[in-house]
N, C-alpha and C positions, 0 to 999 in steps of 0.2 A: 763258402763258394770256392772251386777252385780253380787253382791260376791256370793261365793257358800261356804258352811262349814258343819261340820254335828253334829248331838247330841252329847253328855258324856252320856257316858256307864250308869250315875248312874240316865239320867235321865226315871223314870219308870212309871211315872202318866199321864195319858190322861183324861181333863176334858171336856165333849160335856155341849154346853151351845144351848137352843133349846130354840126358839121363834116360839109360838104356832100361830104365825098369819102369819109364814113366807113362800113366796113361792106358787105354784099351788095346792101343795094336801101336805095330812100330811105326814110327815115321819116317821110317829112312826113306822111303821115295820122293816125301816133298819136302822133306829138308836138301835131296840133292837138285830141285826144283828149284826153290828158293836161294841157293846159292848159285845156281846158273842167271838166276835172274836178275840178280844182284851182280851180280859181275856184269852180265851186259848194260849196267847202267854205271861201269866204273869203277865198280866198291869196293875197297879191299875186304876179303870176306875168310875169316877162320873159322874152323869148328875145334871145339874141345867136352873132352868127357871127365877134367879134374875140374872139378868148382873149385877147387883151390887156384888154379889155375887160370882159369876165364875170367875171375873175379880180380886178379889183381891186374891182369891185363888191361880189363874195362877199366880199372882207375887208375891205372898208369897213362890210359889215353886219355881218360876223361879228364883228367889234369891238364892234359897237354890239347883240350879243344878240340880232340881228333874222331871221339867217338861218334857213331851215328845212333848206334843202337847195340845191345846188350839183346841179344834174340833166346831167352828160355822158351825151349822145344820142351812143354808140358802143360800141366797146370797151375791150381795157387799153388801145391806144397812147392814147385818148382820156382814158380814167383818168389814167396816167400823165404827161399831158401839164399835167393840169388840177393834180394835187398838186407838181408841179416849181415851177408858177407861182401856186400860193397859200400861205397859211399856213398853219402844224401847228395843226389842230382843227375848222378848215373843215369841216362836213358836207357831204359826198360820197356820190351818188349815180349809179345807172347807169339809159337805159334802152335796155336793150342792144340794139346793132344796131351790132356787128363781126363782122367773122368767125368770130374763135374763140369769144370773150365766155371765158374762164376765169376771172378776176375774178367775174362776174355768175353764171356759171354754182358756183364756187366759195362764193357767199355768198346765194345762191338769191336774187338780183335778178332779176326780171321783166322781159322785153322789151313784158309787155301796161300801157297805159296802166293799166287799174282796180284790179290789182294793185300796179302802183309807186305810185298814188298811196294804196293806202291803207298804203302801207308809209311816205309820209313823213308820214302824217297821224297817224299810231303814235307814229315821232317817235325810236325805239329806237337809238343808237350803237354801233356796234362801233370797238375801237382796235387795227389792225392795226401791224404793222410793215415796214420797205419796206427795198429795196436800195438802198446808193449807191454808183454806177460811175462812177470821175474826176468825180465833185461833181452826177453828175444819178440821179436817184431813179427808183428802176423799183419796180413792185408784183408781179409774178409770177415773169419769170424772165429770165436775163440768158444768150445762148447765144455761144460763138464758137467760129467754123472754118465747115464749109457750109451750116449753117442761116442767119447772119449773112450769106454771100456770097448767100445768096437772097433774103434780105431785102434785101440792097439794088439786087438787078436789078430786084426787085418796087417798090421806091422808086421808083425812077428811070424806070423807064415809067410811072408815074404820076403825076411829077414833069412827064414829056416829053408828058403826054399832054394836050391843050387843053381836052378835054372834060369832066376832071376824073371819070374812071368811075368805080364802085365798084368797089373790091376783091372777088375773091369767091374761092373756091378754085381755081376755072380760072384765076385769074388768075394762079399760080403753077404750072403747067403749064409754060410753058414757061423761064419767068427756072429752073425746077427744071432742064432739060432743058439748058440751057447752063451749068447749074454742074459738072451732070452729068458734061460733056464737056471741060470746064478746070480743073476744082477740084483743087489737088495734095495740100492735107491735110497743111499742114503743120507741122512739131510745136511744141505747147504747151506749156510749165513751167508750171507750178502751185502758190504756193508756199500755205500753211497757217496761216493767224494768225501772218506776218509780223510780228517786231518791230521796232520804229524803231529801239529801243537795241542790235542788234547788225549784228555786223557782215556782209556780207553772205555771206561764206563760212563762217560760223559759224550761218550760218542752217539747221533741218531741210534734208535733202534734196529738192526740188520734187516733184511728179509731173508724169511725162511723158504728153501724152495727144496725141490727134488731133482729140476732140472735146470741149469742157467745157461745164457748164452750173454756176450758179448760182441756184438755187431758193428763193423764199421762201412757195410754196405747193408744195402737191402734183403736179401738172399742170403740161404743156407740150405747145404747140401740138396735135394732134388728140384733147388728150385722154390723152396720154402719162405713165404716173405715172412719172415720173424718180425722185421724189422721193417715197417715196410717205410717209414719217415727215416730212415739210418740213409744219413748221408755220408759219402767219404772224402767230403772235401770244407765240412761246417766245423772242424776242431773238437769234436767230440766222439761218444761212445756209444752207443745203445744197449741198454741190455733189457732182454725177455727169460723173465722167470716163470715156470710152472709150479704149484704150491704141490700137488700128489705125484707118489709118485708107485708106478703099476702099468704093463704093458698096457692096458685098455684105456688108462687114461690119457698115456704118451700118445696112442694111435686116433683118440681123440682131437686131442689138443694139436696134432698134424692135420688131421682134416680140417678142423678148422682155422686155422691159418690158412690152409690151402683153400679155402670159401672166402675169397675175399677182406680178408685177415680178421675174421671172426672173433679168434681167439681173443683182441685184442679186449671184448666184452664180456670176456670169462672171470668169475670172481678168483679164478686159481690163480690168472695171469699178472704179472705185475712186467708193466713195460717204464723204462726211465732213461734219460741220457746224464750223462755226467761225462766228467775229465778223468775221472780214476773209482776205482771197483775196487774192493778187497776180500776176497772169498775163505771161507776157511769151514771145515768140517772137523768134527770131533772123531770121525771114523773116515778109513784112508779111500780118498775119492780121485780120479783122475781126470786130465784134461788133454783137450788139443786145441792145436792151431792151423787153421786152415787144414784142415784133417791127417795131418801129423803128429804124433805122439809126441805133447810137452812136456805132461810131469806129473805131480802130484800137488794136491794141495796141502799148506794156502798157498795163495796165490795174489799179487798186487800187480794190477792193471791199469794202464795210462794210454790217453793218448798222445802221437806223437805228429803233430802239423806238418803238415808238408813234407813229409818223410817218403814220399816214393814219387819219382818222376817216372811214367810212360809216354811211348811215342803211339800216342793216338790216329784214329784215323779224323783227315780233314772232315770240318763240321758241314754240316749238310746246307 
């Protein structure tokens, strides 16, 4: 379950950290919304475009009791980005404007200025728990095989692209449409609450999949309950394995999920929660995090308690 608490009185700063490539369309209009609004209620209010920079800021105030809120202007990669590089307890906040926003959309964050501000002016905490994949932190969900190879064709033209576009859903048109056509799907071990003190052939059996996910919310990308009992505040992980792997099956095993979490009755599927994952493939597979490009595999997975505080809106 997770903890709830609220600010100190003295904390009065709210700093927006804005990524100019984040998201479907820019937000510069309610982000200069929400900084007017903020100010009419007293706040000391910044904006910054170096995450290097907003990040030590927020812990140089968070230290000193002063912080209100940490405001990432995006989505999870933005979340994500910003808890990797601050400290456990930091107040975090969204206003959302990514693509998928799961995060925001999971914790009923506000994309409208008037809304998110009276939500940090409330002041309310929630203490969530997050992913760690090879030492980097993710908050929603960690996927690898063709969702990961899309996400990083989706990278990389946006990496190549000068103009620095927004992401939007057609933007994954076509990097979808060339994985489509190359993608082999190649298989995944899986192991289960790996232990350090044994030895590796004395370990459980793996599981074999084609596609794996690691879940620390309910939700995945469109909306997708992979996980629909994945909580992010129980001290664990969920992960949802698919055994084939082949466009028609994947598009399958998406409908049914989306039926009510169907899938979870499919002999392909294999659902399980633990404290640590250890994945590894004999042919080179990739992965993300909260749909950012993490790496390659293997890969070792843990969970991390109470590792992200948000400033939620007042309970109902």
């Amino acid at each position: 379950m997770s903890d709830t608490s609220s600010l100190p009185a003295s904390a009065d700063h709210v700093l927006l950290s804005l990524n100019p490539k984040a998201g479907r369309r820019s937000a510069a209009r309610r982000v200069d919304r929400l900084v007017e609004l903020l100010r009419g209620k007293q706040y000391k209010v910044n904006r910054y475009t170096d995450l290097a920079e907003v990040s030590a800021e927020a812990n140089r105030l968070h230290a000193e009791r002063r912080l209100r809120a940490l405001v990432g202007v995006g989505g999870d990669g933005t979340a994500a980005e910003l808890t990797n590089r601050t400290d456990p307890g930091v107040p975090l906040t969204l206003l959302a404007a990514g693509t998928a926003n799961l995060l925001a959309k999971h914790l009923r964050l506000s994309g409208k200025p008037d809304r998110l501000c009276q939500t940090i002016a409330a002041g309310r905490l929630l203490r969530l728990d997050a992913g760690r994949a090879n030492g980097r932190l993710f908050l929603v969900v960690l996927g690898c095989g063709f969702d990961a190879d899309v996400v990083q064709r989706v990278h990389n033209h946006r990496e190549n692209n000068p103009q620095g576009a927004h992401i939007s859903y057609l933007s994954y048109l076509k990097p979808i449409l060339r994985s489509i056509r190359s993608y082999q799907y190649p298989e995944i071990q899986v192991y289960c609450d790996p232990s350090p003190d044994q030895a590796a052939e004395d370990q459980p059996p793996p599981i074999t999949a084609r596609w794996a996910f690691v879940c620390n919310l309910p939700r995945y990308g469109w909306g997708l309950p992979l996980a629909p009992q994945a909580d992010g505040g129980d001290g664990s992980l969920d992960l949802c394995t698919f055994r084939r792997g082949s466009l028609l099956r994947g598009l399958g095993y998406a409908a049914a999920a989306q039926l009510g979490g169907s899938h979870r009755r499919l002999r392909d599927c294999v659902l399980r929660q633990g404290q640590r994952f250890r994945m590894t493939s004999e042919e080179p597979v990739e992965y993300e995090l909260d749909g950012d490009p993490g790496g390659m595999l293997p890969l070792e997975v843990e969970t991390v308690p109470n590792r992200l505080t948000v400033v939620v809106p007042p309970s109902d």
